[in-house]
N, C-alpha and C positions, 0 to 999 in steps of 0.2 A: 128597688133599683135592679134592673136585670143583670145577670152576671157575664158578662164580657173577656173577651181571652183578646189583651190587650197585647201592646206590640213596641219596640223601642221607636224611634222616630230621626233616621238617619239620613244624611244626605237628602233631606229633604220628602221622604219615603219610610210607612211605615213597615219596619220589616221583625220577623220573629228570629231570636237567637238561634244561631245554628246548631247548637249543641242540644237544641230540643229544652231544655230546661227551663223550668218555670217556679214561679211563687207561689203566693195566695197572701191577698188581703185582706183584711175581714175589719168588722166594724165591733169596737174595742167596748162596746156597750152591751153587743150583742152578738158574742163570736159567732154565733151559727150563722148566720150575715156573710154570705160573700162578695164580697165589692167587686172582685175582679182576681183574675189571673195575667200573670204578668213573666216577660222570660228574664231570665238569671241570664247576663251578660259574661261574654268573655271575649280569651284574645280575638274573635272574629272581627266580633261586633266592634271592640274596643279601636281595635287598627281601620277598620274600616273609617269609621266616625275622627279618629284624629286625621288620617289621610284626605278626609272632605271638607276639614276644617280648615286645614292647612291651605289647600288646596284653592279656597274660596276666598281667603284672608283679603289677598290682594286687590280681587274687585270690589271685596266690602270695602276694604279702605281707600279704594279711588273714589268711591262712589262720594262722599265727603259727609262733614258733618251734620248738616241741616237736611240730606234726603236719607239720613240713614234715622234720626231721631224720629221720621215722618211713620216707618215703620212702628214705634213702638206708641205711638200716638194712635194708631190703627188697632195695634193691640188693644189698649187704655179704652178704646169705645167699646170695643169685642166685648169684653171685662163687664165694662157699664152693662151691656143687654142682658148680659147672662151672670150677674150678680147672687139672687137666691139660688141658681140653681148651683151654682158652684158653691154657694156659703152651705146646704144640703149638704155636695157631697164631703165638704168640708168636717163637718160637724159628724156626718157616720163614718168619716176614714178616721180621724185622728179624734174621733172621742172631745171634741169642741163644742160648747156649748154655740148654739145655732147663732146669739148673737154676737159672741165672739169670732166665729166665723166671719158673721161679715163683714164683721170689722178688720181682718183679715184679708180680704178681698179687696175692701176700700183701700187699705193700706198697700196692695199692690196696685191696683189703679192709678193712687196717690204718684206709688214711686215712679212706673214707667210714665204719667202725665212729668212729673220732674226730671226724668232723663231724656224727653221729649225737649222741657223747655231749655236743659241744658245746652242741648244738642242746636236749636231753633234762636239762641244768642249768638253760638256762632265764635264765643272766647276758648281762643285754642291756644293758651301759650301768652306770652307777655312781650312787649314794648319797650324798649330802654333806650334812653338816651344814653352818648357816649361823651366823650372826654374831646372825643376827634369828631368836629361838626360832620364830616365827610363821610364819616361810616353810621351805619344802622345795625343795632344789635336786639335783635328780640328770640325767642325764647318760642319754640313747636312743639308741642305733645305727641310722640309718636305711639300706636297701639304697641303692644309687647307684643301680639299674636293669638294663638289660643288659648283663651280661659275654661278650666276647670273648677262649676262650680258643685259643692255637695255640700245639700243642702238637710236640714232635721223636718223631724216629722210638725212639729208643734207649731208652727208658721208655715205650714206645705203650701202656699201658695204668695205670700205677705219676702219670705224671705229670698225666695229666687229670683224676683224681682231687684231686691235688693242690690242682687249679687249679680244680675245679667243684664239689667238696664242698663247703668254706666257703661258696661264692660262693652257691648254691643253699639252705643253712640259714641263711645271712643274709637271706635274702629276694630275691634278684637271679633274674635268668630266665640260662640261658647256651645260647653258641652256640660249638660245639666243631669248631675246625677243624685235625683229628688231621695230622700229617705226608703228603703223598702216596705217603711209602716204607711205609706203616704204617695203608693205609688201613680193611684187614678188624678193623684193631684198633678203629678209630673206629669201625667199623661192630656190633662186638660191644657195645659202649660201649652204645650209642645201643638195641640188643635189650635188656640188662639194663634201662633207665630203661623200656620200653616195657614189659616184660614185670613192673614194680616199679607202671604205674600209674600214671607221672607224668601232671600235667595236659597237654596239648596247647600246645606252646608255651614250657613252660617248660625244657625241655631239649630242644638240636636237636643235629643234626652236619650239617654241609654239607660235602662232599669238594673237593679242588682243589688247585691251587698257589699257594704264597704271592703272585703277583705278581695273579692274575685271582680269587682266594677270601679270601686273606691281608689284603689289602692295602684291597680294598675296604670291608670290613668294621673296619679300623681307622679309617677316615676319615669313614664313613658318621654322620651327624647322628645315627641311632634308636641307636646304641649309645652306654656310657658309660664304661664299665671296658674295659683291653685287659691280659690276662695274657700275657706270649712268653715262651718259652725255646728261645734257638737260637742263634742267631751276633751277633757287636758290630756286624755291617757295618746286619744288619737290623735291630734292638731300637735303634742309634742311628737309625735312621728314623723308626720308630715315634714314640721320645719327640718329633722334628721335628714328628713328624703331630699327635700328641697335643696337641702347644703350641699349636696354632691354634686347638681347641675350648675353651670356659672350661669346660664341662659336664666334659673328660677328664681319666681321671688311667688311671696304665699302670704296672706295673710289669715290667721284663726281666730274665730269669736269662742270661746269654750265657757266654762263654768261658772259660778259666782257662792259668795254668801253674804250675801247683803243683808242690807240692814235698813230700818226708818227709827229715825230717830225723835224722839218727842220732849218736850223741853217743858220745864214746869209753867211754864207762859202759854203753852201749846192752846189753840181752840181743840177740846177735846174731841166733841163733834166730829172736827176734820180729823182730826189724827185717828181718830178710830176708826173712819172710814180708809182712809189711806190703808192705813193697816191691815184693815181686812182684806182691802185690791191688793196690795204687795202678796201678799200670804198668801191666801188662795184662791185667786184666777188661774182660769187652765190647770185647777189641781195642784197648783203649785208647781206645775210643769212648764217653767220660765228660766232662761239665765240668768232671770236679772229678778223671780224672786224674793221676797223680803223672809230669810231665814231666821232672822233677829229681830226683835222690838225691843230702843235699849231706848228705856224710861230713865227721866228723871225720877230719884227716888222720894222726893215730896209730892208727885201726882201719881207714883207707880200701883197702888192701893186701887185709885178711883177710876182709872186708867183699865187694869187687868179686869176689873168686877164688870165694865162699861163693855172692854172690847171679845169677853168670854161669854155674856147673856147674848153680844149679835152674834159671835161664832155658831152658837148654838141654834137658830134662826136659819143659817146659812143652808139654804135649800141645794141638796146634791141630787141629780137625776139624767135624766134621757137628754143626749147634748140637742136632740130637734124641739124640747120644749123649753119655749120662751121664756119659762115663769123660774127656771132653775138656775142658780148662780156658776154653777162649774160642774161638768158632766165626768166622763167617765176618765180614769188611768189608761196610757197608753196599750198597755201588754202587763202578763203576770209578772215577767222580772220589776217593771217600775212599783209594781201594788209589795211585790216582796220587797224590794230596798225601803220604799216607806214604812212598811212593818219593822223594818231590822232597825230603822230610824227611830220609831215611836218605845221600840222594846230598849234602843240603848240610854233614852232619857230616862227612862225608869234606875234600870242598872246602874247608870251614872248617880242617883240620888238627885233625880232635880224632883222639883214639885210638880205632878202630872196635875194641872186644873181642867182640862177638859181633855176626854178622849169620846170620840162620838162611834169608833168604830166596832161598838157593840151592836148598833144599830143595826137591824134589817137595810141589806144593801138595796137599790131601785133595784135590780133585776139578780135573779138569781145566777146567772153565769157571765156577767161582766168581770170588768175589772176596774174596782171601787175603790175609795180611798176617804173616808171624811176625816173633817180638823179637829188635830190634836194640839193643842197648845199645855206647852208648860213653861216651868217659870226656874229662876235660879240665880246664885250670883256668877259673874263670869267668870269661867275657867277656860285659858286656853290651851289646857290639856284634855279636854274634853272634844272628841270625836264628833258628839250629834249637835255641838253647838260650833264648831269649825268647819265641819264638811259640808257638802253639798247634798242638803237629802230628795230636790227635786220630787218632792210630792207635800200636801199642805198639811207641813208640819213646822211649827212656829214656836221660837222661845219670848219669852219677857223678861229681859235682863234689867235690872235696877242699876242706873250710875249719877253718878256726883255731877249736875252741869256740862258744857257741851264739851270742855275740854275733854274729862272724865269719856264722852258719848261716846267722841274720834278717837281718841286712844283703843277703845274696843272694838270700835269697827275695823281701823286697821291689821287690828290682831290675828289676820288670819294670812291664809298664801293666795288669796285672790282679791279679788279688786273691781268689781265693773260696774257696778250700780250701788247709789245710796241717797236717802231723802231726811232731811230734816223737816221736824213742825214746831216752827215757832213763830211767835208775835215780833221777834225782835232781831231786826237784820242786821246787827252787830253778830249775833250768834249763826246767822245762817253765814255771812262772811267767812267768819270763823271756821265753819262746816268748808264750805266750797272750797278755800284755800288748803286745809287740811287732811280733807280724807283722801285716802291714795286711791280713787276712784275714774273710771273714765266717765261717767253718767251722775250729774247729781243734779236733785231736784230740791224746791222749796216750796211746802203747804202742796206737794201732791204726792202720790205714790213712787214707789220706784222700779215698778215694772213701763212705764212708757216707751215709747221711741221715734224720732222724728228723721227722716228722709235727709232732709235737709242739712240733718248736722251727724257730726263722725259717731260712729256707734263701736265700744270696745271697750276694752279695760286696762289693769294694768294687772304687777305681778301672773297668777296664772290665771288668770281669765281670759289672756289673750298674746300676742305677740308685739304689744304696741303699735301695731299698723291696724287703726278700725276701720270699721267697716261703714256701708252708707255713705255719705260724703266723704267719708275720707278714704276711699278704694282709688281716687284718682292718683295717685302717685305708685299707688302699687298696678295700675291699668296699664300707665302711660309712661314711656322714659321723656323727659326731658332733653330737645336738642339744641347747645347754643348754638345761635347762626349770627355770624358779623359778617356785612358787605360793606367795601371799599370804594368809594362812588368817585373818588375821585381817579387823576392818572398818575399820583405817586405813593409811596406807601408810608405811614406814619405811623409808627409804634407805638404803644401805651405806654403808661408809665414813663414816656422819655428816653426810652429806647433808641438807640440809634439805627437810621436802617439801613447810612453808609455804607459799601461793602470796599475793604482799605486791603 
């Protein structure tokens, strides 16, 4: 891929920071690889792009809801032609195995075709009968104005959708500020809306870092909605920041420690396989992650033997070849936190059953990471089996039954994803009612995710307003509207409207 001296995409216009300043992104398999240069946003750039947004709001929301959805259905085809090339540069920016990737890709196709059909129903708001034949009460969606999404490297193209489809057929303007690991991605982003038509202003990307791009843009007065997904240290910031404005509201996807749970009843087969998807796809570079495997301890023996011979099988390599199960670590801090990960299991006295990272890496200057599984009873005072280690590093916990399961999965401070495997849907009931989770599945992995339905967590994994279908209430205020059709006035409840 040639290397390119890429540009923010404002007001319709691609233009270069004023401040001269730029990045570099490189391809996390192969740093010598440069993907592109990219400028380092500031207040210029930042005031400019709220000012166009603002600015634009008005005629995107006249413009109504069935021809503004037509836009992202223009996108949605865009997407379709140019599917491998973008699953390509996918898999060399973010270290994505290529078929991951395009599953990636599909998955924003997916979402902007659903904020298209949203949009194309045409249901804005609700219908109520009243008490008084004579008045009509229903229920408008109004947009809140500018959204600010910022968005992570590990979905660079799957999750801005997410977060700017609704946001944009609700009538809001958005300003997309893509990861700086994953910036050609934000930049392809921002070609599809340009090459779709959009008005000038109502979809921007501004490139940068959370702290000089990020940051600003959450505080700033001209914006009103803030979408994150990325770490608890930041998204607790945010809602800090948010608190100060009456105008804000914000919703954050952040961390998890998930868990799949398997039940002495379990099809081993599948549980094994679950297991491995939870574990390690994308590296273990997922929110939603399976950090834990908490076995029943009457199959935990045949279970650990079963799911450590395929750990071992599990093909790490070049994220453009097919044949490899999960490619490269984002950058040296994620390959170092995994390390400090795999060295605290030790420390902590669990049982290391597999560490593969002796192993000759695919390439000699990437940034690698293969699966280390170990095993132990639950402590939750224990660090590498509470936190978040975001690289494929997986325990096998032994527990008593499903009560025993849920008890330890709850046991930590987040919340967002969790699967059960069993045969018996008394126990998976039991699972679904009780884990403090916002994502649970049954007889599949617990990394998935569907458009269609709310995506988020509880405790810290998130702010209890998810994401996905359920951004509409954080998109939109609600306005009650009652009209009076007749020619005198009648009170609710029995009110009198005498005036004595």
């Amino acid at each position: 891929m040639a290397t390119r001296q890429m540009q923010n995409f404002i007001n319709g216009t691609w233009k270069a920071a004023q401040s001269g300043d730029r990045f570099e992104s490189r391809n996390p398999a192969h740093p010598a690889e440069l993907i592109g240069v990219f400028p380092q946003s500031g207040t210029a750039e930042i005031e400019e792009a709220v000012h166009s947004a603002n600015r634009a709001q008005e005629s995107w929301r006249a413009l109504g809801l069935v021809k503004r959805a037509e836009y992202l259905l223009r996108v949605a085809r865009l997407m379709e032609e140019d599917t491998e090339p973008l699953a390509q540069i996918i898999a060399r920016e973010a270290g994505k195995q290529v078929n991951e990737a395009r599953a990636d890709v599909v998955e924003a196709i997916h979402t902007a075709q659903y904020a298209f059909a949203f949009g194309h129903l045409g249901q804005y708001g609700r219908v109520l009968g009243d008490e008084v034949p004579s008045k009509r009460c229903y229920e408008i969606l109004e947009p809140r104005g500018v959204v600010v999404a910022i968005t992570p490297w590990n979905f660079p193209v799957a999750l801005p959708f997410w977060l700017t489809g609704l946001s944009l057929v609700l009538g809001n303007c958005v300003i997309l500020k893509p990861s700086e690991y994953t910036p050609m991605c934000g930049a392809r982003i921002a070609g599809y809306f340009e090459q779709a038509g959009m008005p000038a202003g109502v979809f921007q990307v501004l490139h940068g870092a959370g702290e000089t791009a990020g940051a600003p843009l959450v505080s700033h007065p001209g914006t009103h909605v803030v979408l994150f997904t990325g770490s608890y240290g930041v998204g607790l910031r945010i809602k800090q920041e948010v608190a100060k404005h009456a105008h804000k509201v914000c919703t954050i996807e952040t961390g998890g420690k998930n868990a799949v749970l398997v039940m002495e009843d379990a099809n081993l087969d599948m549980a094994v396989t679950a297991s491995l998807l939870s574990a390690f796809k994308t590296a273990g570079q997922r929110c939603v992650t399976a950090g834990r495997l908490l076995v029943d301890s009457r199959v935990v023996e045949r279970f650990r033997d079963r799911f450590v011979e395929t750990a071992k099988r599990v093909r790490v390599g070049d994220p453009l070849d097919d044949k490899v199960f999960y490619g490269a670590m984002i950058n040296r801090q994620g390959v170092e936190k995994g390390r400090r990960f795999n060295e605290m299991a030790r420390t902590e006295g669990f049982e290391v059953l597999l560490d593969r990272n002796t192993e000759a890496p695919p390439t000699p200057d990437g940034y690698w990471l293969k699966p280390f599984v170990y095993a132990g009873p639950w402590r939750s005072d224990s660090v590498c089996l509470t936190e978040e280690a975001f690289s494929p590093h997986v325990a096998i916990v032994p527990v008593r039954g499903v009560e025993e399961a849920v008890t330890v999965y709850n046991d930590t401070k987040y919340g967002l994803s969790g699967a059960i495997i069993t045969e018996d849907y008394r126990k998976a009931k039991y699972a679904e009612e009780h884990m403090q989770c916002g994502i649970f599945y049954w007889n599949l992995p617990c990394i998935g995710a569907g458009v269609r339905l709310p995506f988020g967590g509880v405790k810290q994994s998130g702010n209890l307003i998810p994401s996905a279908a359920g951004l509409i209430p954080v998109l939109t205020h609600p306005k009650a509207v009652t009209y009076n059709l007749d020619t005198t006035i009648v009170m609710a409840q029995g009110l009198s409207a005498e005036i004595k």
